[in-house]
GUKE-988589 format. One record per atom (N, C-alpha, C): x, y, z. Coordinates in pm, whole numbers, plus 32768, in hexadecimal, padded with zeros to 4 digits. Atoms other than C-alpha are relative to their C-alpha. Layout:
// residues N
XYZ ...
END
This chain:
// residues 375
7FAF80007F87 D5219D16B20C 80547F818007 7FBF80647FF6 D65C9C2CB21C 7FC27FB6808E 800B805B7F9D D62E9B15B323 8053803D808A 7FA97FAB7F7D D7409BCAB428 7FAC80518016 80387F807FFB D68A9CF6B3FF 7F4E7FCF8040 807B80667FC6 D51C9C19B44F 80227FE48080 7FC780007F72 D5C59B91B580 8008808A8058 80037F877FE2 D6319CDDB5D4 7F788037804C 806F7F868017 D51C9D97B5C1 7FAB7F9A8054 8077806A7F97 D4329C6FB688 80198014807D 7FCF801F7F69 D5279C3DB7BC 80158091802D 7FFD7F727FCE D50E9DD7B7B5 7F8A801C8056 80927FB57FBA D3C79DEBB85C 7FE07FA4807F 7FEF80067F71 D42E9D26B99E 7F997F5E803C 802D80607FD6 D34E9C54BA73 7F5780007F67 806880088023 D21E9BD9B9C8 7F807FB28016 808E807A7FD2 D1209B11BA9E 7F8480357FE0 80A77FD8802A CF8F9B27BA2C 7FE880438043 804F7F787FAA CF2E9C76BAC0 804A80418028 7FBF7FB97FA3 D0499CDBBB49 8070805B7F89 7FAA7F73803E D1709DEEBACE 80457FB97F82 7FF6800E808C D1D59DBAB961 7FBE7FA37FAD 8088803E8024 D0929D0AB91B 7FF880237F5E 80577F9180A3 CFDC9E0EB832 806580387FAF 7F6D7FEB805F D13F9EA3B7A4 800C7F7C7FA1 7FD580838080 D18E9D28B6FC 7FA37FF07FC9 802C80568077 D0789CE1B683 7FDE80687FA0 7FF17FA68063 D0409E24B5B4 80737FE27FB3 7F94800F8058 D17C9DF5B561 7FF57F937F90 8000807D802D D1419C70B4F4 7F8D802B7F7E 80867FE18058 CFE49CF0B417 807A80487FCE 7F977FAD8070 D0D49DF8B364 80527FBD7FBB 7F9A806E804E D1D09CEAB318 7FAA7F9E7F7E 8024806E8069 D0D39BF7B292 7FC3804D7F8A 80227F9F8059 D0429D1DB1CF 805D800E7F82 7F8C7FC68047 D1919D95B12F 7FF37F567F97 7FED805C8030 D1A39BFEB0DB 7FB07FD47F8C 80677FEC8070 D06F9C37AFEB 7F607FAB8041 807F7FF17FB4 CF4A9BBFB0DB 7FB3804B8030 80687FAE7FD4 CE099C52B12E 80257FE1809E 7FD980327F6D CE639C56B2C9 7F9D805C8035 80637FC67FD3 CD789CC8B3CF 80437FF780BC 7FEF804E7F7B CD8C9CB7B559 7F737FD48037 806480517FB1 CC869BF2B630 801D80258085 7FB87FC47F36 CC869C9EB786 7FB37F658044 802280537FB9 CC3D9B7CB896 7FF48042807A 80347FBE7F8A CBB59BD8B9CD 801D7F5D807A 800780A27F73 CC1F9AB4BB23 804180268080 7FDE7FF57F36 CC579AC0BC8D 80957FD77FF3 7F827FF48010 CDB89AE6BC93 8037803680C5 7FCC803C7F6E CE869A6ABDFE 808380717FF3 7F9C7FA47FDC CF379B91BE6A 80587FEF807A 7FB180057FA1 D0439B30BF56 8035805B807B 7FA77F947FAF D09E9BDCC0A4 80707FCD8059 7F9680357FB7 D18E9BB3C1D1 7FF87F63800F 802680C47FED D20B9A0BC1D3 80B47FFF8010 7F80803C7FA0 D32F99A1C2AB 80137F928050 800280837F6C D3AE988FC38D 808A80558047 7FA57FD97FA9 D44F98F6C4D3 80207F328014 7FC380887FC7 D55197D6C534 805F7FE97FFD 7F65802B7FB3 D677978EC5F4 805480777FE6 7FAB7F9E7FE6 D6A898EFC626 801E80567F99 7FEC7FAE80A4 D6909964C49A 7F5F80167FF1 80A17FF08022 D55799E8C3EB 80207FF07F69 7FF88035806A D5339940C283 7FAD80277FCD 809D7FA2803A D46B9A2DC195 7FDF7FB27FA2 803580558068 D3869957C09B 7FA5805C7F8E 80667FC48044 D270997CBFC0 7F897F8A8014 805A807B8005 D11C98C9BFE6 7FCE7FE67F9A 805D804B8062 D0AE97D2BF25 7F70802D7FD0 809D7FD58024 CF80984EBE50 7FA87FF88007 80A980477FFC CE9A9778BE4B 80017F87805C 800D80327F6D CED79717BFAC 7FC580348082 80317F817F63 CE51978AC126 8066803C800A 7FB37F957FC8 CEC998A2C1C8 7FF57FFF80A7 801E7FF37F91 CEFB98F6C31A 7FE68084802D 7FEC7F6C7FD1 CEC99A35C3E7 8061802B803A 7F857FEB7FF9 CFB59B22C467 804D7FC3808F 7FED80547FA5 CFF29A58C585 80617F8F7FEB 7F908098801D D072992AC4BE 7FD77F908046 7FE6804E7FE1 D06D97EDC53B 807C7FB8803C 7F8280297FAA D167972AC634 80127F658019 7FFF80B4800D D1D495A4C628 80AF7FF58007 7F99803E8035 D2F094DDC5F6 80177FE67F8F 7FD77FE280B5 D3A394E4C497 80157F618007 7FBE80A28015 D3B59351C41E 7FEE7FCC7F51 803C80218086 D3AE92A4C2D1 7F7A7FF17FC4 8057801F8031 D2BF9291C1E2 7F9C7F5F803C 803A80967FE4 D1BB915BC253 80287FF5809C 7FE180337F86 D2559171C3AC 7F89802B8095 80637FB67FAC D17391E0C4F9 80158076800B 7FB97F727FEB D23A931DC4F0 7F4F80448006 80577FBB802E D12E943BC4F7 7FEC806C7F8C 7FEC7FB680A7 D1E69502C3EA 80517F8D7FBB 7FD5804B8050 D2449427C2DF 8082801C7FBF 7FB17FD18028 D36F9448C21B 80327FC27F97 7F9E805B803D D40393E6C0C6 803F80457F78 7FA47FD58037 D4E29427BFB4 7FB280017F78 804D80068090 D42C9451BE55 806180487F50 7FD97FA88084 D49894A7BCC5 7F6480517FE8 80597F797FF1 D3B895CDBC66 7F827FDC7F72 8086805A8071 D2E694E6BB3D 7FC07FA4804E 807E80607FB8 D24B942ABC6F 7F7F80137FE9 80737FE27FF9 D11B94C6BC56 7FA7802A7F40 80317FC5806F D0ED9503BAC6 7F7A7FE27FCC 806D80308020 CFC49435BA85 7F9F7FE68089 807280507FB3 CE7D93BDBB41 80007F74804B 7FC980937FCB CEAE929FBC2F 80657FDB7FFA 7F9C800F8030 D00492C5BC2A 80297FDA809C 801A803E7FA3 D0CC920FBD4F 8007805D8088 80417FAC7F70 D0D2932ABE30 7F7D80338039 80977FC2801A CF6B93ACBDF8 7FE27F75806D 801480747FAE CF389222BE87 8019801F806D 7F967FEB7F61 D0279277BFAD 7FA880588065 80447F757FB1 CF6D939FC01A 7F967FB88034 807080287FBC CE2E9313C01A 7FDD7FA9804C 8000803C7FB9 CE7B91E7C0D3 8072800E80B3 7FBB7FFB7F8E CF659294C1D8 7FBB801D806E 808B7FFF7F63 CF14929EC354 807E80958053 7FDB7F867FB7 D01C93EBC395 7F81805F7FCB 80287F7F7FDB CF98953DC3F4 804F80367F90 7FBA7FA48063 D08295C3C2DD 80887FC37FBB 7FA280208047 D1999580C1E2 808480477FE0 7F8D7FC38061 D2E695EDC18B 80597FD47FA2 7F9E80088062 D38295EDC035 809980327FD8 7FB17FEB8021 D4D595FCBFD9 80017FFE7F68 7FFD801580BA D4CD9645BE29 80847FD77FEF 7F9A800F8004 D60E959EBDB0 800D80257F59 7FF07FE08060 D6839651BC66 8099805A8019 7F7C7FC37FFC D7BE970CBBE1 7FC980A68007 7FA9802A7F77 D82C97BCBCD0 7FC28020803D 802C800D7F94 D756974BBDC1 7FBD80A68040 80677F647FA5 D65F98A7BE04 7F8B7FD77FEA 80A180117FE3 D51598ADBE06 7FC480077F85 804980148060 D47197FABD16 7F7A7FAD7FCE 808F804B7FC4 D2E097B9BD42 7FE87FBA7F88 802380628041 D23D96A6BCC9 7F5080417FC4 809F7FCD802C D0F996DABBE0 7FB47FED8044 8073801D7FAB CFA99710BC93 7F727FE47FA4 806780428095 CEBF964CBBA3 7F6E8029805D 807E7FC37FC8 CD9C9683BCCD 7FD6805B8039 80567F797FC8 CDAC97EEBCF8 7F99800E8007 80827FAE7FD1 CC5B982DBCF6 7FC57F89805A 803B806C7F70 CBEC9706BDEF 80547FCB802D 7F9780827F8D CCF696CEBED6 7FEA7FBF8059 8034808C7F60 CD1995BEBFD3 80847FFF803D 7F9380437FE5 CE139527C09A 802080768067 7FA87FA77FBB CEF995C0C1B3 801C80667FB4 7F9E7F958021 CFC396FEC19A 806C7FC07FE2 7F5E805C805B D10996B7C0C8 803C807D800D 7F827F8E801C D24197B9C0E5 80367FCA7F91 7FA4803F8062 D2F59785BFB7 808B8083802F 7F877F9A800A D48897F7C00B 803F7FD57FAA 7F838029806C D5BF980BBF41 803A7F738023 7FB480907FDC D6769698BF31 805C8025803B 7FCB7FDC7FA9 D789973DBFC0 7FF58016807B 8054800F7F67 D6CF9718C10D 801D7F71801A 800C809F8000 D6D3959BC0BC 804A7FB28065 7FD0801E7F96 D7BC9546C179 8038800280A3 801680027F81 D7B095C6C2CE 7F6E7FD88014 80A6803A7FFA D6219582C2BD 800C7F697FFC 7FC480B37FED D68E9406C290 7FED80058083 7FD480297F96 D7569417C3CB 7F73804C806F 803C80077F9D D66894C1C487 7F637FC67FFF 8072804B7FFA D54393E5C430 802D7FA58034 8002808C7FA9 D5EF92B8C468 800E7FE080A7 80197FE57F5C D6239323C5CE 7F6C80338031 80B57FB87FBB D49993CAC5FB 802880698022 80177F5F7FC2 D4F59520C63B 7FA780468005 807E7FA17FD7 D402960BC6B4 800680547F66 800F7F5E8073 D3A2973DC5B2 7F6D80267FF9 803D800B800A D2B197D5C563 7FC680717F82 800A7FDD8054 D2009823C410 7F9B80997FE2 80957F9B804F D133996AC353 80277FF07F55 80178014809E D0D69940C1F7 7F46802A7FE4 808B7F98800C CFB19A78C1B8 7FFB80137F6D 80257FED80A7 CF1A9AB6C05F 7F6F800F7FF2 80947FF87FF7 CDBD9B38BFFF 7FE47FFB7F3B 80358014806F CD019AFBBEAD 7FE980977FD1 80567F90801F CC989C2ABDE8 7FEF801E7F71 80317FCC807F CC119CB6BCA1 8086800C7F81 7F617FE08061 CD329CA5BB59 8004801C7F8C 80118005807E CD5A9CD5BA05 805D7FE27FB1 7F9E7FF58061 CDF49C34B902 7FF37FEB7F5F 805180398062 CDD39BC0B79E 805A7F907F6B 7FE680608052 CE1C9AD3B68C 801580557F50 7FC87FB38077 CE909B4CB52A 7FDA7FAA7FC3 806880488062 CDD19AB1B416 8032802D7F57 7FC27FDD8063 CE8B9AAEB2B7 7F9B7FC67F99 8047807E806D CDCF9A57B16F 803580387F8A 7FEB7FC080A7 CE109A30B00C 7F8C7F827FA8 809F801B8060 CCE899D8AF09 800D7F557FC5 801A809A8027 CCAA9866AE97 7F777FBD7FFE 807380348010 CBC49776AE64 80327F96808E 7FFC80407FA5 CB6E9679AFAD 80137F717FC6 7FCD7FCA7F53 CBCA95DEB074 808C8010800A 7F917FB67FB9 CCBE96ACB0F7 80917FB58020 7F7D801E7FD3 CE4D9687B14C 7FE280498085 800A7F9B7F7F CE5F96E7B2AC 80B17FFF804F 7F837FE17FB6 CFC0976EB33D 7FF980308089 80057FCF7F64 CFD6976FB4A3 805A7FE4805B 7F907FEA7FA7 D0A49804B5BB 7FF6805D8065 80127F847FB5 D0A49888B705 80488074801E 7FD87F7A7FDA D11499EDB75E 80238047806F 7FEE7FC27F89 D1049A13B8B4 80757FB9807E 7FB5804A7FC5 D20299AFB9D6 80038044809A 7FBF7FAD7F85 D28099E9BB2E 805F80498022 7FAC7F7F8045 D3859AB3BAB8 802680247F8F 7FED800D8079 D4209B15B9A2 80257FB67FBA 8008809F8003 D46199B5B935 801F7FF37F56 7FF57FF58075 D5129A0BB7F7 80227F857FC8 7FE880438051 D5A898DFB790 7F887F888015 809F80607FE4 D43C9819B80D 7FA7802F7FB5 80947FB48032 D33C98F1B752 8036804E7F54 7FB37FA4807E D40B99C6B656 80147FB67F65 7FE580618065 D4769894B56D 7F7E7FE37FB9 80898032801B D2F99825B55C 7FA680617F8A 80127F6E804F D2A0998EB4F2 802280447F79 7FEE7FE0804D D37799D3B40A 80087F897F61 8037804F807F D32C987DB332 7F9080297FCE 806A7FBA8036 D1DE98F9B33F 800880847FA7 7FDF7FA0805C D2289A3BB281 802A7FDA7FC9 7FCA805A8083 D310999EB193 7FDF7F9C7FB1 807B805D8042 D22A987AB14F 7F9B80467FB6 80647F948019 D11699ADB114 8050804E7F83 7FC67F9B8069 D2129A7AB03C 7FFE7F937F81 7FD4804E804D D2619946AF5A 7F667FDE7FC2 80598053801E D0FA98C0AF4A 7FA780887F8B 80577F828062 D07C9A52AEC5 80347FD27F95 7FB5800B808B D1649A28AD89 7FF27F5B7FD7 800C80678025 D12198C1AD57 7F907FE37FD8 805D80638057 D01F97FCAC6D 7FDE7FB28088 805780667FD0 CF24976EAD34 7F917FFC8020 809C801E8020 CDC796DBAD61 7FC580468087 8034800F7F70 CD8896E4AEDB 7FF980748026 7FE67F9F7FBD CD1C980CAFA5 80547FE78099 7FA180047F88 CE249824B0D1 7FDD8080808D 803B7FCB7F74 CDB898BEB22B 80C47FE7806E 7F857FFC7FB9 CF1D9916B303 7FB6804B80A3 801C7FD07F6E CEC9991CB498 805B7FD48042 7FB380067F82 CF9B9996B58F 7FBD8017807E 802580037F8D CF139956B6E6 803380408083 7FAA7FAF7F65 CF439A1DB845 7FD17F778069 801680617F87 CF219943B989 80367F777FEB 7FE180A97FB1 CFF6980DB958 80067FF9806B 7FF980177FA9 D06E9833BA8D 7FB57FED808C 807B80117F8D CF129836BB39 7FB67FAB7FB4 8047804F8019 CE779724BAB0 7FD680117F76 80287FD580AD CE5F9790B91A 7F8280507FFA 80A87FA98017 CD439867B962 7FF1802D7F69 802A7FF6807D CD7B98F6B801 7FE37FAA7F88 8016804F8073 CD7697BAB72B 7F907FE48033 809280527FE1 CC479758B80D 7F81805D7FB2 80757F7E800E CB7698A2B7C7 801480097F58 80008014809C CBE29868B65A 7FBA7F937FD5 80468064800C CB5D9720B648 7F717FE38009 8097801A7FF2 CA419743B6D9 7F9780567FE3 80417F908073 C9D89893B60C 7FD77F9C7F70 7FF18040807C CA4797C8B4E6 80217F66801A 7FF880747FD0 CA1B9649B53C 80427FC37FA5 7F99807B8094 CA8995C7B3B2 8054803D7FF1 7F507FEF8034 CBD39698B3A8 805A7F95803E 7FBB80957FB0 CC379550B4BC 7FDD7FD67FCA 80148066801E CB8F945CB41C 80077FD17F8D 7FED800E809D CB7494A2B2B6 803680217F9F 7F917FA1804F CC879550B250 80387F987FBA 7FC980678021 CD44948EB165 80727FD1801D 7FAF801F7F94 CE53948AB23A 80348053803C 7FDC7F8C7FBC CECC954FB340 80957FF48021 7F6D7FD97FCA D04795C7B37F 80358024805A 7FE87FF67F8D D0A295A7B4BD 80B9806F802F 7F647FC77FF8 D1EF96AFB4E5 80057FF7809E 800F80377F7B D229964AB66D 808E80488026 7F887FD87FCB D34C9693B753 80A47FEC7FD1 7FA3802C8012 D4A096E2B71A 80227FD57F5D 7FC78022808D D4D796D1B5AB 808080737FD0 7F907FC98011 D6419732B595 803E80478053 7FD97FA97F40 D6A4973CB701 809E7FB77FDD 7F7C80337FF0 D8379744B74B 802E7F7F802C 7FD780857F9F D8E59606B7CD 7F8D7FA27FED 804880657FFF D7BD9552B776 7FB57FF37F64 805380168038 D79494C4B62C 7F747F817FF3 8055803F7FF1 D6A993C2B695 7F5280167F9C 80B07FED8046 D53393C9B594 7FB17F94801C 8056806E8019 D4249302B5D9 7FA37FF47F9E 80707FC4808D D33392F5B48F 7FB37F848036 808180967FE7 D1E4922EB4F4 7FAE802A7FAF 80747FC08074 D0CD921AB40C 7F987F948011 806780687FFD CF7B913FB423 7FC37FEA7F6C 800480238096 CF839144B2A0 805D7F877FCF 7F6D803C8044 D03F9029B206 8056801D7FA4 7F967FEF8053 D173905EB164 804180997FF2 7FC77F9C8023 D17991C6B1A1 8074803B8065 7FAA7FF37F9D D24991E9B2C3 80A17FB27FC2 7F668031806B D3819130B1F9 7FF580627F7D 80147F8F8068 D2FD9233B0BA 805D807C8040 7FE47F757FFB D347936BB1A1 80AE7FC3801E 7F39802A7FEA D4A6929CB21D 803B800F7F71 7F937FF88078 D53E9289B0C0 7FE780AE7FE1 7FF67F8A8029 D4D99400B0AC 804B8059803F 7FA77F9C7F8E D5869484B1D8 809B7FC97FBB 7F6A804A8036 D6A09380B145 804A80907F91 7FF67FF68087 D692943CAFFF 800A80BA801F 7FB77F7D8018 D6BA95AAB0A1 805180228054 7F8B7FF67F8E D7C7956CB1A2 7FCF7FAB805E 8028802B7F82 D74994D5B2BB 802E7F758015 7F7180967FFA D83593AAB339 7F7A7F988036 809D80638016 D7429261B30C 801B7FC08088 7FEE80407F88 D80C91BFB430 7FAD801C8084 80437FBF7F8D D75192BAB530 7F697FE47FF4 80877FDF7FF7 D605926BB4A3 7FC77F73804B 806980117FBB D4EB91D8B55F 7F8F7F877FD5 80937FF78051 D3E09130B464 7FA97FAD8026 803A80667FA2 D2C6909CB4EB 7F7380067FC4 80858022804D D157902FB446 7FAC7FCF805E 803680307F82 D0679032B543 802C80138087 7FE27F8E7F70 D065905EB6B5 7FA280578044 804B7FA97FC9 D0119143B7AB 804A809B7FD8 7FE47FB28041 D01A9291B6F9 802E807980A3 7FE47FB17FC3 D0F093CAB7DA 7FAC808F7FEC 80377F7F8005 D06C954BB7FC 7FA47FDA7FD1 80707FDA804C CF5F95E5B729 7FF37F8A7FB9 800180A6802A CF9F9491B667 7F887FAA8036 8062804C7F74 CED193E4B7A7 7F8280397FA9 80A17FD78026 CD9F94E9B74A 7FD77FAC7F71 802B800B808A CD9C9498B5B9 7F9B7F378022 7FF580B17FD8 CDB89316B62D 7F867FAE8055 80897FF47FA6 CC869312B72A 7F8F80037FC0 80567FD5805E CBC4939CB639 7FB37FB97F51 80138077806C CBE992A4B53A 802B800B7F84 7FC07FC2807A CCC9935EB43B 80817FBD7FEE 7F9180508017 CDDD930FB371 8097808A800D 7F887FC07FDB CF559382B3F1 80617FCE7FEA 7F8480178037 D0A393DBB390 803780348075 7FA47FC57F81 D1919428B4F3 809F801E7FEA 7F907FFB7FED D2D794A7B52C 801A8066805B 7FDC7FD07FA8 D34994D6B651 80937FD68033 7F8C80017FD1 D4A1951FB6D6 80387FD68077 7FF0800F7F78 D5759514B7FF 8049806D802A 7FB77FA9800B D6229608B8B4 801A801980AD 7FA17FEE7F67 D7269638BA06 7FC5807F8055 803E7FA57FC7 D68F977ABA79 7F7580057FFD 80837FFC8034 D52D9708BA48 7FB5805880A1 80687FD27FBD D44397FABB24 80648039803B 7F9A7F907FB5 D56498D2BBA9 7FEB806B7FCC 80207F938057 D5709A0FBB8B 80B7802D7FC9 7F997FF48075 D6D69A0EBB01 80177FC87F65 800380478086 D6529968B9DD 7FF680A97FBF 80097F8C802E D69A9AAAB928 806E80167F42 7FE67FF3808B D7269B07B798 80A0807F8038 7FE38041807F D84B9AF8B715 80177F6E803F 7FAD80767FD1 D8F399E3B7F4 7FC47F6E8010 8070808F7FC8 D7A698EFB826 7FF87FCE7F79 804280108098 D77C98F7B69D 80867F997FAF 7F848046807C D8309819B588 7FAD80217F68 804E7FCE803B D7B998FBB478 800D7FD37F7D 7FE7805B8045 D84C97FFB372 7F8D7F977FB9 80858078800C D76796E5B3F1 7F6380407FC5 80907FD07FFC D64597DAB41C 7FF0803C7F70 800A7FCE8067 D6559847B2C4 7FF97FB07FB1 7FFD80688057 D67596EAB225 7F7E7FD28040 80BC800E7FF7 D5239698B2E6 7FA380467FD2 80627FAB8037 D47597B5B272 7FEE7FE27F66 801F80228066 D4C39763B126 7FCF7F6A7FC5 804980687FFE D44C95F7B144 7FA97FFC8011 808C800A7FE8 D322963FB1DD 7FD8805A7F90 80327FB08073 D2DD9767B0AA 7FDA7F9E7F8D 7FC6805D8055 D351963BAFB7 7F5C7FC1801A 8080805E8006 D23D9559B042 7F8080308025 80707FAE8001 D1179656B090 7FED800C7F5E 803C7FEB809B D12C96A8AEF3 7FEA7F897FB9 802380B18054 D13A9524AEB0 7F7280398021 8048801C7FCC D01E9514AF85 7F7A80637FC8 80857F95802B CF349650AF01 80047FDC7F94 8028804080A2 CF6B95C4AD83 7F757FC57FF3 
END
């Protein structure tokens, strides 16, 4: 399958959050792909309490502002709650502030802080992304939430919500959502070797169809997998694609902690992360807690297109995404993670989000240094 035709065929099956509607469609699809690529592939159903969203609005100053609640936040009943709208940190009783939609990607991140030390009755977010719609921020503590109720609206709200915080206007909030039973699962690629293991990893799941966020990641993984069948080498290689980034990685966790040494003792794990070969943004970050290999994979992206000026390279650190899990764990990692203008929108959509150029000169860098790496 050409790379257009990959794209294609991914951003065909719509939304894809963990449990929800074009779930189970991709990832069959994704197991068939890595199949065709010459891997043994399997699926891993996951079973987790999955935050089903219902009615979440703010009435104020005479408009009604439809949201979405925060996941792995309170809720209110259908009643709602009633205060004055004021800034973030202020006495207001609904809070209010302006956010990019990677606030929340990691654990202790500075809104997660915010929440738990605020003294409102409830929060409202404005997501600021291109063009400004509604674009939620990850819920890393779905399954034990805390904190107020959070509306997350489109940024395009942003600015009348300003003005009427900085004055205290009345309003008053609902943001309903109940937990319930879900299913999703993780795709598990292997090809035969001796240990310890190459491990390729990338998540799968999103809040929408999030083609040029998820798609890029995906399809290195297969092409890394196709290259590594036909190639000479020692190492057995293990390819996992994960469901639930967007709720807290439930699938790299439930992988991990089935299989504790594919984190720790793999001989290194391949982090394929967000955004690899998003439009308007060639920005790469390559981190690695190996020495020297994070400048290794730079002269490789150099060496199959990829403009060196945009790159990133960084040795050490605090590792991003699924990256974070390997890193915790006490394993050794290779990252690359992107950037990208429509991040968590749902107009992040194929052909126009994609630079299928870039994303094709990463795939073959990361293939390049997965077959170093299994020798």
């Amino acid at each position: 399958m050409k790379a257009a035709e990959f794209f294609a065929a991914y951003d065909a099956f719509g939304e894809r959050r963990a449990g929800g509607e074009g779930d189970a469609a991709s990832a069959t699809w994704l197991r068939d792909r890595a199949e065709e690529a010459g891997a043994a592939a399997q699926l891993l159903p996951i079973g987790f309490n999955r935050f089903v969203p219902g009615p979440a609005w703010l009435d104020i100053g005479g408009a009604t502002i439809e949201g979405l609640p925060l996941f792995d936040g309170g809720t209110t009943d259908s009643g709602g709650l009633v205060g004055t709208l004021g800034p973030l940190g202020s006495a207001a009783r609904i809070g209010f502030a302006e956010l990019l939609p990677n606030a929340a990607s990691l654990p202790n991140a500075p809104f997660a802080v915010a929440r738990r030390e605020s003294r409102h009755a409830a929060i409202v977010l404005a997501l600021r992304t291109k063009p400004d719609s509604l674009a939620p921020i990850n819920a890393f503590d779905v399954q034990k939430p805390f904190g107020p109720p959070v509306l997350q609206v489109a940024g395009r709200e942003a600015e009348r919500l300003r003005a009427f915080a900085e004055r205290g206007a009345p309003a008053r909030l609902v943001a309903q959502g109940r937990l319930g039973a879900a299913r999703s699962a993780n795709i598990r690629a292997d090809l035969p070797g001796d240990g310890p293991k190459l491990l390729l990893l990338t998540p799968r799941t999103s809040w929408w169809t999030s083609t040029a966020e998820r798609c890029g990641g995906i399809f290195c993984l297969v092409e890394a997998l196709r290259a590594l069948a036909g190639a000479q080498r020692r190492r057995g290689v293990v390819g996992l694609a994960t469901c639930g980034h967007e709720v807290g990685h439930i699938g790299a966790n439930r992988a991990f902690e089935a299989e504790p040494e594919l984190a720790s003792d793999s001989a290194l794990a391949i982090h394929l992360g967000a955004n690899l070969g998003c439009a308007e943004a060639p920005e790469l970050t390559v981190r690695s807690n190996v020495a020297g290999l994070a400048d290794r994979m730079a002269e490789m992206l150099v060496a199959a297109g990829h403009p060196r000026a945009a790159l990133e390279v960084h040795t050490g650190g605090k590792a991003g995404g699924e990256a974070h899990e390997i890193e915790t764990r006490g394993g050794r990692y290779l990252s690359l993670i992107g950037s990208n203008p429509w991040f968590h929108a749902p107009e992040d959509r194929w052909p126009h989000t994609v630079d299928l150029p870039r994303a094709e000169a990463i795939a073959r860098a990361v293939a390049a240094m997965a077959v170093e790496q299994a020798r």
